[in-house]
C-alpha positions as CSV (number, residue, x, y, z in Angstrom):
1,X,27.8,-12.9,-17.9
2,X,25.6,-15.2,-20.2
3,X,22.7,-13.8,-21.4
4,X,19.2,-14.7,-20.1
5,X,17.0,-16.0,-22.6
6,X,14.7,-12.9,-23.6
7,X,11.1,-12.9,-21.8
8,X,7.8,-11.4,-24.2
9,X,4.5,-11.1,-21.6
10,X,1.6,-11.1,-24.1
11,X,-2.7,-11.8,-23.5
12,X,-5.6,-10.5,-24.4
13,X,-5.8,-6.6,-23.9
14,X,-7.4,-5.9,-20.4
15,X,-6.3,-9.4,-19.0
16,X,-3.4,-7.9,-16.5
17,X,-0.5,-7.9,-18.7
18,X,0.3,-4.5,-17.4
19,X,0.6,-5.5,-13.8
20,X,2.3,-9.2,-15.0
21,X,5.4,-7.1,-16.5
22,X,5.3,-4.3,-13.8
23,X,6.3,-7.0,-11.4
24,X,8.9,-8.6,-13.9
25,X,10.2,-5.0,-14.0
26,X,10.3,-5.0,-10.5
27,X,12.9,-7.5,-10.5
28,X,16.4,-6.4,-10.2
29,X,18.0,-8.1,-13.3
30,X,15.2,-7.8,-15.5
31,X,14.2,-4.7,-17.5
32,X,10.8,-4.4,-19.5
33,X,9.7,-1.3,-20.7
34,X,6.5,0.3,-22.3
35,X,5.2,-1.3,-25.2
36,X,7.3,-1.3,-28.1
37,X,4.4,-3.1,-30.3
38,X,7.8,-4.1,-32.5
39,X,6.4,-6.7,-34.9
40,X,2.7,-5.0,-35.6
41,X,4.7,-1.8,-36.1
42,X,8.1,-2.6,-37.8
43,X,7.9,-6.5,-38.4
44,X,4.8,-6.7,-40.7
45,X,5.5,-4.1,-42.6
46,X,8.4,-4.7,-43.4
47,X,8.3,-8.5,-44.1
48,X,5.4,-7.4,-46.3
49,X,7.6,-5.5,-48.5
50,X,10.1,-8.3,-49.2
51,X,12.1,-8.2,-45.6
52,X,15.1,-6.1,-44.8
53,X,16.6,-6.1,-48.4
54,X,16.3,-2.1,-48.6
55,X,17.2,0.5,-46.9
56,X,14.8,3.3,-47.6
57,X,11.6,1.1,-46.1
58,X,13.5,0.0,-42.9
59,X,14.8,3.3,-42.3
60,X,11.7,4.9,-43.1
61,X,9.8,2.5,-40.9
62,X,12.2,2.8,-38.0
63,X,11.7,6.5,-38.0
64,X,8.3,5.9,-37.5
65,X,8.6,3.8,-34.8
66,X,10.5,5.8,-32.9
67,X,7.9,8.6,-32.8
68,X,5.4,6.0,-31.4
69,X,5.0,7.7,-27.2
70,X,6.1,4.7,-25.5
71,X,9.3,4.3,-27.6
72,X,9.9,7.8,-27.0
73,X,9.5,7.2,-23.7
74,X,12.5,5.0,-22.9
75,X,14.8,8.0,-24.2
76,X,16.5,6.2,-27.3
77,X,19.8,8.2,-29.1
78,X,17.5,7.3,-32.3
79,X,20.0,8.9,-34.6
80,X,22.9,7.0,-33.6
81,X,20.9,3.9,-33.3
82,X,19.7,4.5,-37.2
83,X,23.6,5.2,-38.2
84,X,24.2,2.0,-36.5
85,X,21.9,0.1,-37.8
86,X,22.5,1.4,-41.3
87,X,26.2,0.1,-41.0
88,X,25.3,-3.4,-39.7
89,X,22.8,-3.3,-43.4
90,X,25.6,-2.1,-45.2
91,X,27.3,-5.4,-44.3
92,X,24.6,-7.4,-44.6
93,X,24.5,-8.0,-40.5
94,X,20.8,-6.1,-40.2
95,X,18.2,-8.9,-38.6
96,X,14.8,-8.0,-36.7
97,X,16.6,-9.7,-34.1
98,X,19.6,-7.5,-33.6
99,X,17.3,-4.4,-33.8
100,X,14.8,-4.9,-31.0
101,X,17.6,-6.5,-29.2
102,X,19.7,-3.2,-29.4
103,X,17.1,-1.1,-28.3
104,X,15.8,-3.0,-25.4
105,X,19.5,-3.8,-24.3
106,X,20.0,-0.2,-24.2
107,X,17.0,0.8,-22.3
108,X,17.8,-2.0,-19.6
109,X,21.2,-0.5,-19.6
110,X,19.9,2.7,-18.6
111,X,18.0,0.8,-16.1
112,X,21.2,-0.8,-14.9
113,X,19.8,-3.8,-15.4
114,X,21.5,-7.1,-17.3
115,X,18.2,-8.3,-18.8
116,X,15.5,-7.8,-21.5
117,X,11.8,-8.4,-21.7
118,X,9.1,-7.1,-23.6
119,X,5.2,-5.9,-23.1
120,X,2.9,-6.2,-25.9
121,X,-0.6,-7.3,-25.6
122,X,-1.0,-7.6,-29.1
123,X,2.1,-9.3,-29.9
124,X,0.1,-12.8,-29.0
125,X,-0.7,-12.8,-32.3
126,X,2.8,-12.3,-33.4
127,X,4.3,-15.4,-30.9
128,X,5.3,-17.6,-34.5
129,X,7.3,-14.5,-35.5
130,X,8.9,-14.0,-31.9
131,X,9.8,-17.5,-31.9
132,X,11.5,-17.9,-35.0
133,X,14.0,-14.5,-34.4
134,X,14.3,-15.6,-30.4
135,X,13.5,-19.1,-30.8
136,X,15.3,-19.6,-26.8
137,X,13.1,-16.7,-25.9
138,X,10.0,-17.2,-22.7
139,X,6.8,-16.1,-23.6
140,X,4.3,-15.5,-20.7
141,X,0.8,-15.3,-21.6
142,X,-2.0,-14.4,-19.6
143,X,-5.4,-15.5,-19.3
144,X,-8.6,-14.0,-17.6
145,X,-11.9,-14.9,-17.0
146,X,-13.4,-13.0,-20.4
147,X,-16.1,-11.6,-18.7
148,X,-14.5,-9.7,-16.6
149,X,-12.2,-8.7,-19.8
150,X,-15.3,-8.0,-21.4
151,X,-16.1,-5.3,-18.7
152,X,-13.0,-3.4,-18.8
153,X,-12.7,-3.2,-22.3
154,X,-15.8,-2.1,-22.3
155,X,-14.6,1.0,-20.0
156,X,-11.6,1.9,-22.1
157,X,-12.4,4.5,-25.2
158,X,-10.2,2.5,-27.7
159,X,-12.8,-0.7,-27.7
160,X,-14.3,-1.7,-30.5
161,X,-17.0,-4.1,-30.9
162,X,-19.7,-6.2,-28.4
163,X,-19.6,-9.0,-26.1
164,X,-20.1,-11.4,-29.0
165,X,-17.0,-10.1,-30.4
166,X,-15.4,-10.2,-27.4
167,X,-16.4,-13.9,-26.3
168,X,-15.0,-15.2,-29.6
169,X,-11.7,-13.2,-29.5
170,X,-11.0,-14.5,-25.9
171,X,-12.4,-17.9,-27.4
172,X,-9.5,-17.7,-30.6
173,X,-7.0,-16.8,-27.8
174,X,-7.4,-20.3,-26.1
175,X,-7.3,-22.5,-29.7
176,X,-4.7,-20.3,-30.5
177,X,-2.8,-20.9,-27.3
178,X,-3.2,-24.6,-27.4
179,X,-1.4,-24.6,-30.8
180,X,1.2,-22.2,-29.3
181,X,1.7,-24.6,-26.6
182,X,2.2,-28.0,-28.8
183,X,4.6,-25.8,-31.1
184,X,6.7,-24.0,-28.2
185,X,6.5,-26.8,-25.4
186,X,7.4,-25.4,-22.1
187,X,9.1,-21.8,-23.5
188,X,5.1,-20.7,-23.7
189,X,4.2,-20.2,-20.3
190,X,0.3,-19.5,-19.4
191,X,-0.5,-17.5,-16.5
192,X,-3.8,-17.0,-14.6
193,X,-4.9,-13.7,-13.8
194,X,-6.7,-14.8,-10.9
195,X,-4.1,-17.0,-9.3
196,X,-1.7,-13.9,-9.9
197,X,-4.3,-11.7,-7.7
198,X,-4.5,-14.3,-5.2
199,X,-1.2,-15.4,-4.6
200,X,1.4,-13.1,-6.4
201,X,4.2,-14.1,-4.4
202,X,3.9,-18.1,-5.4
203,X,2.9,-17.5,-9.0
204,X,6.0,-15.1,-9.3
205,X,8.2,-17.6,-7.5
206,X,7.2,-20.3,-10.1
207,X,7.9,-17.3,-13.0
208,X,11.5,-16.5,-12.1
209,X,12.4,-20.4,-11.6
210,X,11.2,-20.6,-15.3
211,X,13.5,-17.9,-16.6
212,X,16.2,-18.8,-14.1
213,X,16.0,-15.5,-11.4
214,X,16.0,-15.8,-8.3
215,X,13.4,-14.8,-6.4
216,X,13.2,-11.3,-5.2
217,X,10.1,-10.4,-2.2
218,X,11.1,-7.2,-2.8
219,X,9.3,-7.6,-6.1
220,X,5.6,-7.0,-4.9
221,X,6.1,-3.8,-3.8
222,X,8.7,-2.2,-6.4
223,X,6.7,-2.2,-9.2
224,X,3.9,0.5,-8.0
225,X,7.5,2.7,-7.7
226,X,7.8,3.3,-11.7
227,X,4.6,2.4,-13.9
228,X,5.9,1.2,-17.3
229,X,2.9,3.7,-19.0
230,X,2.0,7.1,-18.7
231,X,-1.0,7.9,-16.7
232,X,-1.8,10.5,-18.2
233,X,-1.9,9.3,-21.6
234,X,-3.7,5.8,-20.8
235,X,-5.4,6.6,-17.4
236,X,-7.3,3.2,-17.3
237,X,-3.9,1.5,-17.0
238,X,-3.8,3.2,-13.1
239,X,-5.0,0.0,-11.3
240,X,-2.4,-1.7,-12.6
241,X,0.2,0.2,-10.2
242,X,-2.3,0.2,-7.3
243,X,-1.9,-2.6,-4.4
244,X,-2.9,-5.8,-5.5
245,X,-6.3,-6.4,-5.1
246,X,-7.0,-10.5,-4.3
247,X,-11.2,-9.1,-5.0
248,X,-10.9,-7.8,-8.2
249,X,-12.1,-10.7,-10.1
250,X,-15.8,-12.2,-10.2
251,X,-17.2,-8.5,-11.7
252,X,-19.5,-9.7,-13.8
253,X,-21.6,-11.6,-11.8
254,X,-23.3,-7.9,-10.3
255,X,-22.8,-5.9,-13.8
256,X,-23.6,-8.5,-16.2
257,X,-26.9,-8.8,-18.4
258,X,-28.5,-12.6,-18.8
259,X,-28.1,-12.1,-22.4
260,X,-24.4,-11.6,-22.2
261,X,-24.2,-14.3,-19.6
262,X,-25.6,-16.4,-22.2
263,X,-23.3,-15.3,-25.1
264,X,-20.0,-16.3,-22.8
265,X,-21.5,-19.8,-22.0
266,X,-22.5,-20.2,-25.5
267,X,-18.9,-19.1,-27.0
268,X,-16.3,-19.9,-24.4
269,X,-18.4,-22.4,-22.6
270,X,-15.6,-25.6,-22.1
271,X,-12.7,-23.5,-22.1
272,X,-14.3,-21.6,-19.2
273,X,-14.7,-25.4,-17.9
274,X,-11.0,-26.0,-18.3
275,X,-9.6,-23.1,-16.6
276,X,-12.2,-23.6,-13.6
277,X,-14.3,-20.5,-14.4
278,X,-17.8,-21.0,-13.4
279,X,-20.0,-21.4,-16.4
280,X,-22.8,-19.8,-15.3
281,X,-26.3,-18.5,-17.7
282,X,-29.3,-16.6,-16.7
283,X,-30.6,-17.1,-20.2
284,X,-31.1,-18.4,-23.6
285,X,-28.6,-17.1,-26.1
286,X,-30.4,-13.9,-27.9
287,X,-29.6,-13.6,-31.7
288,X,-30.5,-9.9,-31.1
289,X,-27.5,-9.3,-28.4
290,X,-24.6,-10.8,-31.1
291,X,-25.4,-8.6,-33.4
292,X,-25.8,-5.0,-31.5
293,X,-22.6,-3.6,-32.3
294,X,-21.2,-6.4,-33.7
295,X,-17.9,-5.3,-35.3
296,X,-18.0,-7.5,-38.5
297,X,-14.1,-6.6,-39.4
298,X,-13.0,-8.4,-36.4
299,X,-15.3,-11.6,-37.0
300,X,-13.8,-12.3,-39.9
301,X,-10.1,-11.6,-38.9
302,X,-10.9,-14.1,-36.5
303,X,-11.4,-16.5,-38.9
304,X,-9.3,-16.2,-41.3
305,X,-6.5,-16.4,-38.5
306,X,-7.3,-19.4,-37.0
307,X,-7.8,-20.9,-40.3
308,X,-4.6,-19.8,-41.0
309,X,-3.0,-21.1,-37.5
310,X,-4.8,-24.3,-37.3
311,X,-2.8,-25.5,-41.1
312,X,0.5,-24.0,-39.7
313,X,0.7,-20.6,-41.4
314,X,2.0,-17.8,-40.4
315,X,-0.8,-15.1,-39.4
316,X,0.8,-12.5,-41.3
317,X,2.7,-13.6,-43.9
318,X,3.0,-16.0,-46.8
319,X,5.3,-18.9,-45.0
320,X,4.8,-22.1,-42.8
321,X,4.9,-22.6,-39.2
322,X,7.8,-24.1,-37.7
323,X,8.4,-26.2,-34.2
324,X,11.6,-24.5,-33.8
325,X,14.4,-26.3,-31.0
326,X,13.3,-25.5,-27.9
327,X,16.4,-24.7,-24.7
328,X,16.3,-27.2,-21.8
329,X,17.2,-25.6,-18.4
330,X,21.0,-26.1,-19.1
331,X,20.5,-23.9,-22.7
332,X,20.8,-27.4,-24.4
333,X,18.7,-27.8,-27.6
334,X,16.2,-30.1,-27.7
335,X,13.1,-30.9,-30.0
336,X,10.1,-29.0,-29.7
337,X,6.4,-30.7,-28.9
338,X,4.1,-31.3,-32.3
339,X,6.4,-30.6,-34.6
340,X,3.9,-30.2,-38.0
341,X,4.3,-33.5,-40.4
């Protein structure tokens, strides 16, 4: 059996990535797991400290990873993968590629399942890196209205910063995603979160054509059988298993102060235009609300990233972008869009 190209479901945190990969799960040839958070955790480091030319750090680094909950939650043999991977590095065979590969082939094994995919938020940042180890791989981002995003992050006790923050993160996402999608061409999918809500069924039939499944019904009531987190450890996670809710957008029109309003509008104001939110303001934009809790870390991270993005670096390390080939529907190879001059 050929191998399907590899799928990664990344977005802004809160924006419905874990229900968008529970219903991927749900399919019957397609295994994705908890978050692995592979190339914040292993990748970075590691390319940091001159790549996989060592043993010591990649075994030391691995080790680590393994203990992370939701990699301990798929049940890995992590000393035989370790011996294994040791071996391949003994003759020179050790890529990032063949490790996350191995470990998420085994856990869709144990799924009995003939496919991969992977779940990490964060890893949206990390989409150059994914493309150049999997350059045939599908990434699936999704978007959603960020004021609604604003809301629940605002509920979860790992959030850090204030709407301001939080309008120009979702803000980055959409430049960033625009570059993503003249680099990538068609293997970066974007997904609405509302459209997903309202119509499951069609947007997951136009998701499986993509990545070459067939479509499975069966699908939008399988994944509230085996939540790909533990509720006990990440309990605001829990609506993401719960029936799909076609209502659960529009929040922040009854929650929402005018000065917030205003900060969205202000920030996000023509990409809210361009994915058909409604660009609504109940007041001038107050200096006073940016600042109040402003988390001044992230601001600048911000900008240093896009800087970085929009001249074709790499976030995280010292080395250009590249348009690698993009995979027609037959697995041919075939330029990318805006390849960098």
């Amino acid at each position: 059996m050929q191998d399907m190209a590899p799928v990664f479901v990344v977005g802004m945190p809160r924006s419905g990535t874990t229900l968008l990969a529970g219903l991927l799960n749900a399919h019957s040839c397609l295994a994705i797991g908890p978050e692995t958070d592979y190339f914040n955790l292993v990748w970075k480091p590691l390319e940091r400290q001159g790549g996989l030319a060592q043993w010591p750090p990649i075994a030391e680094t691995l080790a680590l990873w393994f203990q992370k909950p939701t990699l301990r939650a798929l049940a890995l043999p992590e000393e035989l993968l370790l011996r294994y991977f040791y071996q391949l590095f003994r003759e020179g065979a050790l890529s990032h590629r063949l490790i996350l590969a191995t470990v998420l082939k085994y856990y869709a094994a144990t799924q009995h399942k003939p496919y991969w995919g992977e779940k990490t938020p964060n890893h949206f940042m990390y989409v150059p890196a994914i493309k150049r180890i999997f350059p045939e791989a599908h990434v699936i981002a999704i978007v959603r209205d960020p004021r609604d995003v604003h809301l629940s992050l605002s509920q979860v006790p790992w959030n850090r910063g204030n709407a301001f923050n939080h309008a120009l993160q979702w803000r980055e996402y959409r430049e960033v995603a625009a570059r993503y999608r003249e680099l990538y061409g068609e293997r970066f999918l974007e997904v609405q979160f509302e459209a997903l809500i309202q119509a499951p069924g069609k947007v997951l039939q136009e998701i499986t054509a993509r990545l070459g499944l067939a479509f499975e019904p069966q699908m939008l009531e399988r994944y509230q059988q085996k939540p790909l987190f533990d509720p006990r450890q990440e309990p605001w996670k829990r609506r993401a298993v719960a029936p799909i809710d076609p209502t659960n957008r529009g929040k922040w029109r009854h929650t929402m102060t005018p000065d917030e309003l205003a900060i969205f509008v202000a920030v996000c104001g023509r990409h809210l235009t361009a994915l058909g939110y409604e660009a609504v303001s109940g007041a001038t934009l107050n200096p006073l609300t940016t600042l109040r809790g402003l988390d001044v870390r992230s601001l600048g991270w911000w900008m240093r990233t896009k800087w970085r993005l929009h001249r074709y670096r790499d976030p995280w390390v010292a080395r250009p972008l590249t348009a690698p080939a993009c995979f027609d529907d037959n697995g041919g190879r075939t330029p990318c869009l805006g390849s960098p001059s």
